[in-house]
C-alpha positions as CSV (number, residue, x, y, z in Angstrom):
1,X,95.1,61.1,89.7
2,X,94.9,63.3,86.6
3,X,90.9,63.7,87.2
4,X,92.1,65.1,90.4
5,X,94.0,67.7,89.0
6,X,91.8,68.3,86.2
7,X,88.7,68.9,88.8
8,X,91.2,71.0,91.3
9,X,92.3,73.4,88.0
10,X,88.3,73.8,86.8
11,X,87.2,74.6,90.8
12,X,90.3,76.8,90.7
13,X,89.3,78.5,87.3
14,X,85.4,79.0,88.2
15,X,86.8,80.9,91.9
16,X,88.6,82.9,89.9
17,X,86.2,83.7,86.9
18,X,83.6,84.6,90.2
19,X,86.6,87.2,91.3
20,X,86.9,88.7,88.2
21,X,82.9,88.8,88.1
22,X,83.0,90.2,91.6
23,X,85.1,92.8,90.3
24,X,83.8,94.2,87.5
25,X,80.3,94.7,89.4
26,X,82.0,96.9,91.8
27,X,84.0,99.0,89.2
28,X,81.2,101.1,88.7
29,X,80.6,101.8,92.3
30,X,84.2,103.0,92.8
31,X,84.2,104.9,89.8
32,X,81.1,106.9,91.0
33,X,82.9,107.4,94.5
34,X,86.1,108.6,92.4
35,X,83.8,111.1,90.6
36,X,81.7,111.9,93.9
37,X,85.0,112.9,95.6
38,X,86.4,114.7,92.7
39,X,83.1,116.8,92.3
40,X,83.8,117.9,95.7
41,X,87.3,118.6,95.8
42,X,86.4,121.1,92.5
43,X,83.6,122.9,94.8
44,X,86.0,123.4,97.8
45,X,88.9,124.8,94.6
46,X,85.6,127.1,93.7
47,X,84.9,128.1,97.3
48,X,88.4,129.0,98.1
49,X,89.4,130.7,94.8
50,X,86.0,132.8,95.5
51,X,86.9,133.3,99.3
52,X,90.6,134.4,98.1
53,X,89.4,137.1,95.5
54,X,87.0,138.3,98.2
55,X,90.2,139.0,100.6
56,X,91.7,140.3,97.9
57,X,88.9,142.8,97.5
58,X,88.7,143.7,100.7
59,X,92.1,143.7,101.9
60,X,94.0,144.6,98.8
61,X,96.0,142.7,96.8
62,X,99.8,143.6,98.3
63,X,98.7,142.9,101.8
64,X,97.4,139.5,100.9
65,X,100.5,138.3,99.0
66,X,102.6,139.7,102.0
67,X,100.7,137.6,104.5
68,X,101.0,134.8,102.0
69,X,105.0,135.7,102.0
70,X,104.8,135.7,105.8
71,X,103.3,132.0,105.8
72,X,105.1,130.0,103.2
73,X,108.3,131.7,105.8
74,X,107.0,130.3,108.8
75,X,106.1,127.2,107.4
76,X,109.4,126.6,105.6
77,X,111.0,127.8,108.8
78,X,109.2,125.2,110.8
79,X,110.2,122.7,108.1
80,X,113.9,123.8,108.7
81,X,113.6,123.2,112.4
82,X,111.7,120.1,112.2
83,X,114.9,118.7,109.9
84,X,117.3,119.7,111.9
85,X,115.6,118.0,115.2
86,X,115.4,114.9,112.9
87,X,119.3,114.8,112.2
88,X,120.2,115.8,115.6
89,X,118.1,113.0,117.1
90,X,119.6,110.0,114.6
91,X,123.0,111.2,115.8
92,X,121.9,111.0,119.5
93,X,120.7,107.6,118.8
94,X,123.5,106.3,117.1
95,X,122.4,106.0,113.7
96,X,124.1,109.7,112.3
97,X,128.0,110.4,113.1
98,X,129.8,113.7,112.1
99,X,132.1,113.1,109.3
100,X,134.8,115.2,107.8
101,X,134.7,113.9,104.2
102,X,131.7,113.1,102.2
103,X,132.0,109.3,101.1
104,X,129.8,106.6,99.6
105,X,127.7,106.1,103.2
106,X,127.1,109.4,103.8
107,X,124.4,111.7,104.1
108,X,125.2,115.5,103.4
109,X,122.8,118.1,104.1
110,X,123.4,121.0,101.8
111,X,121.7,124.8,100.7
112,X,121.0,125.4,97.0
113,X,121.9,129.1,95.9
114,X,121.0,130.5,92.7
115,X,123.3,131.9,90.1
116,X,123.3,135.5,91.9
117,X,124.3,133.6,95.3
118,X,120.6,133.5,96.6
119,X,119.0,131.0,99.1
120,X,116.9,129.2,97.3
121,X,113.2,128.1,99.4
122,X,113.5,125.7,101.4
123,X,116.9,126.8,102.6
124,X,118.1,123.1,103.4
125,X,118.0,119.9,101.7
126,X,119.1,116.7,102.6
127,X,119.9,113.3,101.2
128,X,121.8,110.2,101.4
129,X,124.8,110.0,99.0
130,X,124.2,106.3,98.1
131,X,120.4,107.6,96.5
132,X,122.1,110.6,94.6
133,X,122.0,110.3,90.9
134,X,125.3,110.6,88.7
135,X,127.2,112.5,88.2
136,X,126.4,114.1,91.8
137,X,127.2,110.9,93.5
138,X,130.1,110.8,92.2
139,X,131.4,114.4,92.7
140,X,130.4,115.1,96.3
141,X,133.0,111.9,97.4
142,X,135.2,114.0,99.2
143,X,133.7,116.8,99.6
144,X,133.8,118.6,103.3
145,X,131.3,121.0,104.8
146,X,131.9,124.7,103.0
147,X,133.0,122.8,99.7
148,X,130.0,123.6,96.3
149,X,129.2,121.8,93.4
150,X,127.9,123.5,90.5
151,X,124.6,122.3,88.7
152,X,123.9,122.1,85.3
153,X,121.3,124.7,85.6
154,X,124.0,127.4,87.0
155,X,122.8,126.8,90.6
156,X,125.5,126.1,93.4
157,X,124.8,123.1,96.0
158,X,126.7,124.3,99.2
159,X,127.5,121.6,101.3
160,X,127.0,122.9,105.2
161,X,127.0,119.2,107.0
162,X,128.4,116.4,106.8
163,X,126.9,112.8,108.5
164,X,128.0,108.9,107.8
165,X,125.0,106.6,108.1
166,X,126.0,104.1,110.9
167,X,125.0,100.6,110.2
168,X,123.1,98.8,112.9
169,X,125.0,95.7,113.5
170,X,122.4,92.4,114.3
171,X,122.6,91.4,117.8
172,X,124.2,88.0,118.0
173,X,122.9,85.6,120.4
174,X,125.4,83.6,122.6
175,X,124.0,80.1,123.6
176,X,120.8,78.4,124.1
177,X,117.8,80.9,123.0
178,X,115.1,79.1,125.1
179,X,115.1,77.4,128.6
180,X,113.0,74.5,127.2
181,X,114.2,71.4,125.5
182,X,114.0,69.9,122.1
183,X,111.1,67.9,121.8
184,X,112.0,63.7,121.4
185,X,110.3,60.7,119.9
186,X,108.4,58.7,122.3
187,X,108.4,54.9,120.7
């Protein structure tokens, strides 16, 4: 019995030593592909900071930073909408209610502003109370929709919504879960 196990550990040990072999032959291949794809991904970074001076050139520096302006606004706009559809389609299927009161299950969606009062980009944040970190987690509880909570940095967190994840509950099945029967012992 022990030569058994003592021939099933020294087959297991040569598969494995013929792994790690395996392995170390094609570390050099994926290196080279690493390096391949990050030689490229430096050419493209050269080509576009080349074609972006270029533009700049040619269409002057102020115009090019305001389409940029006009860009990041859409896209963050976009972003805004496309969060919003999100929330409103969890609470049409069930899995977002309104709430009045923040509480451990809930999910607030909130605006940061800036010591001034200013939006801050993106203009809407949202998270789930129960993956805040302290102290946050701990000093929204309670909180409604219009209430703020100052950051350490100075910046306010405006709280505009105010959702309680809804638990799915498992279905339970009543009675027999298949029409055929147990199998027997024939003697």
């Amino acid at each position: 019995m022990s030569e058994t196990i003592a021939n099933l550990a020294q087959k297991n040990a040569r598969n494995a030593m013929q792994r790690v072999e395996a392995l170390e032959k094609i570390i050099p291949n994926i290196i080279s592909a690493t390096n391949q794809s990050l030689n490229q991904l430096q050419q493209q970074l050269a080509q576009s900071v080349e074609i972006m001076d270029a533009l700049i050139q040619i269409l002057g520096e102020e115009t090019v930073g305001k389409v940029m302006q006009e860009n990041r606004q859409f896209r963050n706009q976009k972003a805004l909408e496309e969060a919003k559809a999100r929330v409103a389609a969890e609470v049409d299927s069930g899995a977002l209610k309104p709430a009045e009161t923040v509480g451990p299950n809930s999910r607030i969606v909130f605006q940061e502003l800036d010591a001034n009062g200013k939006a801050l980009e993106p203009g809407r944040a949202e998270f789930d109370v129960s993956k805040m970190l302290e102290p946050f987690r701990t000093e929204v509880q309670g909180k409604k929709a219009g209430d703020s909570i100052k950051t350490p940095a100075g910046n306010t967190f405006e709280i505009q919504e105010v959702y309680d994840n809804v638990e799915k509950k498992a279905d339970v099945l009543v009675g027999p879960t298949s029409t055929t029967e147990a199998p027997t012992a024939v003697n």
